[in-house]
C-alpha positions, 0 to 999 in steps of 0.5 A: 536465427536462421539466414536465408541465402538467396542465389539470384539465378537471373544474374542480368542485373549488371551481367553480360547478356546480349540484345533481346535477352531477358531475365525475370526479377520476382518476388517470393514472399507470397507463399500459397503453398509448400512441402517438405522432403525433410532435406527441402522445401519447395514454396509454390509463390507469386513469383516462381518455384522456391527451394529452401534447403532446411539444413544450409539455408540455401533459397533457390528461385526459379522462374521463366529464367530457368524454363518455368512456363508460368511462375504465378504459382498456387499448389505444389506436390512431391509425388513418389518420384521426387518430382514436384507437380506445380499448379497455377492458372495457366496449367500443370508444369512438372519440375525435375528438382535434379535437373531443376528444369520443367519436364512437361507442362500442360496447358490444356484448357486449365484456369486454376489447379487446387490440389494434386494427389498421388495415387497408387495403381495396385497390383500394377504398382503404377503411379497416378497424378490426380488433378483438381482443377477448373478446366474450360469453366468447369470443375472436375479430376484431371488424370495424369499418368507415368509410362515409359519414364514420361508423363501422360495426361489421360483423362477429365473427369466433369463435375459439372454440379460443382462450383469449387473443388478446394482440395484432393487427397488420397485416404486407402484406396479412395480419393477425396475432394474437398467441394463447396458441396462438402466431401465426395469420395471413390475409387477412380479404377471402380466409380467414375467420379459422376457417382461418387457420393459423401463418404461420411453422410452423418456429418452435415456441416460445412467442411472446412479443411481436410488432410491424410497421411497414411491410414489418418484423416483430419476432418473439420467442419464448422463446429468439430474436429474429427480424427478419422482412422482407415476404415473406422468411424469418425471421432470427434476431437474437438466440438463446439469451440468459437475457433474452430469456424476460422480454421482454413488449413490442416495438416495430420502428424499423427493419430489425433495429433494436428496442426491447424491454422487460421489467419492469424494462429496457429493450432495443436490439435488432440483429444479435447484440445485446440490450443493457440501456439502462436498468434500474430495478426498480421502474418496471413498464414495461408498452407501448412505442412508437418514433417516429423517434429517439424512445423513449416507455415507459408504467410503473405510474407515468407514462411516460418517454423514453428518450435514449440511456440516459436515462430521463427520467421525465415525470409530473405531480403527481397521486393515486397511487392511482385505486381507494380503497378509502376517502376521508375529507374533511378540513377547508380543502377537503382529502380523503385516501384510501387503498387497500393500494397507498397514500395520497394527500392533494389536494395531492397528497401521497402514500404508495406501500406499494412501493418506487419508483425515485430516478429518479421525475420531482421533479414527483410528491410520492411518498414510500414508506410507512414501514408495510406497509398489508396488503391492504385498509383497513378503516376510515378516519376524523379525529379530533383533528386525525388520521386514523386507519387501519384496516389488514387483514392489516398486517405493522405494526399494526392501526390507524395514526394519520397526521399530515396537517398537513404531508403524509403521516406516520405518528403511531402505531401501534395494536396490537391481538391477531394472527392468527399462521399458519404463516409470519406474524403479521398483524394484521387489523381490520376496525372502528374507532370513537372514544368520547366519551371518546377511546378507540380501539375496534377489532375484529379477527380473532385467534387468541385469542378477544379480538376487542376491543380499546381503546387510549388514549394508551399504555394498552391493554385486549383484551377477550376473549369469556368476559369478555363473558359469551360474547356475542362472538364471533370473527366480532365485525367491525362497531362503532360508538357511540351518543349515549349512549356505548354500543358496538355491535358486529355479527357474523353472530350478531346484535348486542351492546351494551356499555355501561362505567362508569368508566376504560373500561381498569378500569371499575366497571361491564359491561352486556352486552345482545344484540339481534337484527337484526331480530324476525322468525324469519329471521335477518339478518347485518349488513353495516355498523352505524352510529349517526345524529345522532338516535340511530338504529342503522341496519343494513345487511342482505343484504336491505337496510337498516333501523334501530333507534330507541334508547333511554336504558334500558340492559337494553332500549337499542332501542325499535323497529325499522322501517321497517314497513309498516301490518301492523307487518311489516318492509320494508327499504329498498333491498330489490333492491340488492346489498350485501356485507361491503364496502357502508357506511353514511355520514350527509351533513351533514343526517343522510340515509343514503347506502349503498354497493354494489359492484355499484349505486351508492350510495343515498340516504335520509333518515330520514323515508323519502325518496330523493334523487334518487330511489330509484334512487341515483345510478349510470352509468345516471343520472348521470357516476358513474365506477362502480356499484362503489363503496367509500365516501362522504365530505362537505364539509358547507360547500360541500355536496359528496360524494366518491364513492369507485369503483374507476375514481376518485373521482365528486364531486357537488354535493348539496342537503344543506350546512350551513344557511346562516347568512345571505345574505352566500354567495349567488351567481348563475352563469352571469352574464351569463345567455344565453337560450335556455339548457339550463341555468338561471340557478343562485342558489346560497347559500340559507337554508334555506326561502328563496323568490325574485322576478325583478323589472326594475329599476323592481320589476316582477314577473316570476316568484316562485319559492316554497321548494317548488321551491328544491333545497336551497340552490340555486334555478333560473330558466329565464329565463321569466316567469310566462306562459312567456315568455322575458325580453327582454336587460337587467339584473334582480333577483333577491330572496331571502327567508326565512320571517322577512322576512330578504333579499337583493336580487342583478342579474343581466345577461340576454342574449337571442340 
């Protein structure tokens, strides 16, 4: 069996890196298409660019980390340049596989790239790139061309009566284009595409794949498969066979020689022959590519070799799934996350909610999941040393509680009221929280007005809305807990507190209080609630996010709502964001406010009103963000990172907000030795909280001081200057750090001067 050695080119799990710094934590798995130089492959994947190297086994990711403008990636080609043209939503990136770095990247208006070709300029001897793609909502050739060792974007060639264009190849002097209206060739320096027509008039049906090599092109439509040699006639292979109708993909090895795929199997075509050589129904086979006697086929998980009829699986140990839809970080450096696809653990263990194949590489810790995880995860969160699910439209359950002390395993199930239709019984919740007294709350949509409901060991209580006094609803979807044990729950009619005396299954005591989003007459429907470490109910709005300051008094639990402006008028934060039903509210480990959006990032404030870094978050415009779409946020609150959960991947940044630091024994000094000039300073990492520094020589001159004021966070800078500006000459400094009480630590550092 082959082994797939990943190099994990991120590196920042445990790494050094400074403030701001992000890396990018993607998974590969889902290839869509890939081609082969006979020493590599190259993987177009939902999550990057990947090189396998067929001979060491050597499997590269590349992704934002190493300047990819975008890694949820769909086509790849090599063109006679050896370089590899990527097409995915946001454009056409061009890679430099020496260099591994991107050398242009065309955005233009594109929305989806389907195929590339190389094309040939005779008697000039010129190469040209021709793109099918969706530009500005219509369909049509985008033409790109080298001059000067440098790519060019020339023209756009409409097609506007087309609705698709699945495929573009090159066949002689002609290009080809696989429609939804069937084939249309021509030659772009003869016919501009407006005029090309169907090459192979006599073929009326559906045409399902297409591919050349050299002076060969396979053809299959709905009932054949024809062989077509350069300037000939076609000739049909195979006719009137029930297999060929699933046929999606097709690859030429020789004359009459093919390698077809469907969903689940693999075909050898030739003369009167369409033979299944290998058949598995859970694989997804999605693009394949033939290279001498070698068969390479991309699935939904990793990519394979045929050999005969031999499907070797070849994968690495990665996450299963690439768009969480909710992460939680763990102790000892460990983090889940879960999306209706399944579960992956940084380990990696993981959880499918589909079946898969025993033919699955040993190298990939996938086991398939014992519950059905619906359509979406709600809520996920630990507690006791478990971690509790949130399910939507769940088969199973309402709420799993997983066991991740040795991988992934389900613990129990929580069951609150279904919703029963015509053909099934779900479950649906969209909150879950955990009192200070252990109790499980959770909301859900029922058919039986009991939106509550609270779970305790095998105890069990549904609250219905005639026994809050009608103050519920079945629209009730948010909740969360304050410091004084009172339930906050939202729905589009405001928000209600609950506050229990005694057992919470048969209390003593019920105080139902509604409170209104906020005092104005425009009535606010809440998106997300959430109760910070101070006790503020913060409330995320359509028109931003504001909060209520509690209180202990329980008919009058709130005591203002702001932020205000000096009028006493209500001015949200983050006005001009979009949020929606999805955006969270998350609290980093010194209690700033971080909110999600699906369309701009994530966003930052701390309770005095502050933003970090500024008030425009953190997105792909300022930063390595894999996606302004973006599900939920958790935290290591020792090593002061946040996991930014997108829907391209998991976005993981260094922030200024860890625990405070106990002592100076952390302290650490990287790069060492320091080379100046430098882009990047010298980071001092591992401060105490008010920490100032002095640069000094060994013989305790002072060359620079460094106060609190410009220490970001528990990390200081220095640019390798003195007080004058000037760089420092090569030698061996100190480095002293001190707090506000005279506590200290003194550190060296080797400066090399180029």
């Amino acid at each position: 069996m082959r082994r797939l050695f990943i190099t994990l080119l991120f590196g920042l799990l445990l790494a050094q890196v400074r403030v701001g710094e992000m890396r990018s934590i993607t998974s590969t798995l889902d290839v869509r298409d890939l081609i082969t130089t006979r020493q590599d492959l190259f993987l177009a994947t939902a999550g990057g660019l990947a090189k396998y190297n067929i001979n060491s086994g050597d499997y590269k990711i590349y992704t934002k980390d190493q300047g990819m403008g975008d890694t949820d990636i769909n086509i790849v080609h090599l063109d006679a340049k050896g370089f590899v043209w990527i097409g995915s939503k946001m454009g056409v990136q061009v890679w430099d596989p020496d260099q591994e770095m991107i050398i242009d990247w065309f955005q233009l208006d594109i929305e989806a790239v389907t195929g590339f070709s190389t094309y040939n300029v005779i008697p000039d001897d010129k190469d040209m790139i021709y793109a099918a793609v969706k530009n500005d909502g219509v369909w049509g050739i985008m033409e790109f061309i080298y001059s000067n060792n440098k790519v060019y974007y020339r023209d756009f060639y409409e097609r506007d009566d087309i609705s698709l264009i699945k495929n573009i190849i090159t066949f002689g002097d002609h290009l080809f284009i696989h429609t939804n209206e069937g084939i249309i060739s021509g030659n772009p320096h003869k016919n501009h595409p407006l005029n090309w027509t169907n090459p192979y008039p006599s073929l009326d049906q559906d045409i399902l794949a297409i591919d050349a090599k050299e002076d060969v092109l396979a053809l299959i439509t709905s009932n054949s498969i024809y062989s077509i040699k350069l300037g000939q006639t076609p000739v049909a292979l195979v006719r009137e066979d029930v297999n060929i109708l699933s046929i999606h993909s097709v690859s030429v090895r020789g004359e009459q020689d093919f390698i077809a795929i469907s969903d689940s199997v693999i075909y050898e075509v030739g003369t009167d022959k369409l033979v299944g050589k290998y058949i598995d129904n859970s694989f997804l086979f999605k693009t394949i590519a033939t290279d001498l006697s070698l068969t390479w086929v991309g699935t939904r998980i990793g990519f394979g070799q045929l050999d005969g009829i031999i499907f070797e699986h070849i994968v690495g140990n990665e996450p299963f799934i690439n768009a969480p839809q909710t992460i939680q970080y763990l102790e000892n450096n460990r983090w889940i996350m879960a999306n209706d696809v399944g579960i992956s653990m940084s380990g990696w263990s993981n959880v499918s909610s589909n079946s898969y194949s025993n033919g699955l590489s040993s190298e990939l810790n996938l086991e398939q999941s014992t519950i059905h995880l619906g359509t979406q995860i709600s809520n996920m969160f630990e507690h006791n040393n478990k971690v509790f699910i949130g399910l939507i439209n769940s088969k199973s359950a309402g709420v799993a509680a997983i066991d991740v002390s040795n991988g992934i395993t389900v613990d129990q199930l929580y069951l609150p009221k279904v919703y029963s239709n015509d053909s099934e019984e779900i479950y649906v919740v969209f909150g879950v929280v955990v009192d200070q007294k252990d109790n499980i709350w959770v909301t859900s949509a029922n058919n039986f007005n009991q939106p509550i409901s609270i779970f305790n060991g095998g105890q069990f209580r549904h609250i219905s809305i005639a026994e809050s006094g009608g103050v519920l609803s079945n629209n009730s979807r948010l909740i969360t807990v304050d410091n004084y044990n009172r339930i906050w729950i939202g729905s589009s009619a405001g928000l209600v507190m609950y506050k229990y005396s005694g057992n919470v299954m048969d209390p003593t005591n019920n105080v139902w209080v509604t409170e209104a989003v906020n005092p104005e007459p425009t009535k606010r429907t809440p998106l997300d609630i959430n109760v910070s470490s101070k006790n503020r109910l913060w409330i995320l709005t359509p028109l931003g996010l504001i909060h209520k300051d509690l209180q202990v008094s329980e008919s009058n639990p709130v005591s203002n709502t702001g932020p205000t402006g000096n009028n006493g008028e209500l001015i949200p934060y983050f006005s001009n964001v979009s949020f929606n039903e999805y955006s969270r509210i998350r609290f980093d480990p010194r209690g700033n406010v971080w909110v999600t959006s699906q369309k701009d990032g994530v966003h930052i404030v701390t309770e005095n009103g502050d933003y970090w870094p500024d008030i425009n978050g953190l997105n792909t415009s300022n930063s390595n963000l894999l996606s302004n779409y973006v599900n939920d946020v958790t935290f290591d609150s020792e090593d002061g990172l946040a996991y930014i959960a997108t829907d391209k991947g998991v976005s993981l940044v260094r922030i200024p907000y860890a625990n405070e630091k106990k002592s100076y024994k952390s302290v650490g000094i990287f790069p060492s030795p320091f080379r100046i000039p430098n882009d990047k300073p010298l980071t001092i990492d591992g401060l105490k909280d008010n920490s100032s520094l002095k640069i000094m020589t060994l013989n305790g001159m002072l060359l620079r001081s460094i106060s609190n004021s410009e220490v970001n966070g528990y990390q200081a800078y220095w640019d390798g200057r003195d007080e004058k500006g000037q760089l420092v000459g090569s030698g061996v400094y100190l480095i002293t750090v001190y707090d506000n009480k005279g506590v200290f630590s003194m550190e060296k550092v080797a400066v090399i001067r180029k």
